[in-house]
Structure formats: C-alpha cells, structure tokens
N, C-alpha and C positions, 0 to 999 in steps of 0.2 A: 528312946530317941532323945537329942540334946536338943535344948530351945533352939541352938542356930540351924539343926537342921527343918527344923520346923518351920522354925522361920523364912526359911532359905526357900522350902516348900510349897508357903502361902503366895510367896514372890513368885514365885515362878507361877502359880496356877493363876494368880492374879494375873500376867501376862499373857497369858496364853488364854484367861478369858474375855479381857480386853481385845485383842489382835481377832477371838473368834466373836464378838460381838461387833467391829470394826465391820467387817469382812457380811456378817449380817445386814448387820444397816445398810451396806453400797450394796447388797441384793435387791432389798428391799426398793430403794430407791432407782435402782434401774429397772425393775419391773416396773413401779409406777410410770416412770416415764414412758417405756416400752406402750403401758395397756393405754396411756393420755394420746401417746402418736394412735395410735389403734383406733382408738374413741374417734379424735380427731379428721380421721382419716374417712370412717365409715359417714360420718356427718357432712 
C-alpha cells in the first residue's frame, strides 16, 4: 500500500470514530437525563 492511501485510511477511520464517539456521548447524556427526570420524579 502507498503512504497516501494509508493515510487517506487513518482519516477516514478517525472520522468515523469521532462521529461514533459524538453519537456515544448524546446517549449517554440523554440517559442521564432520562434516569435524573426518573429519580426526580419518584421523590
């Protein structure tokens, strides 16, 4: 393989583990939110 496509490679995976880390986080943080109304709620 030639460096550009390697390099082309790492770009891309870097994006697409950005985008799937992105996508993580606003799960995460809508559960928290979700289980605080919950908490909130049963109190």
């Amino acid at each position: 393989m030639a460096k550009e496509e390697i390099k082309k490679l790492l770009e891309n995976s870097k994006k697409v583990l950005d985008a799937d880390y992105d996508s993580f986080t606003k799960s995460i943080e809508s559960d928290l939110t979700s289980f605080k109304k919950k908490t909130l709620d049963k109190i």
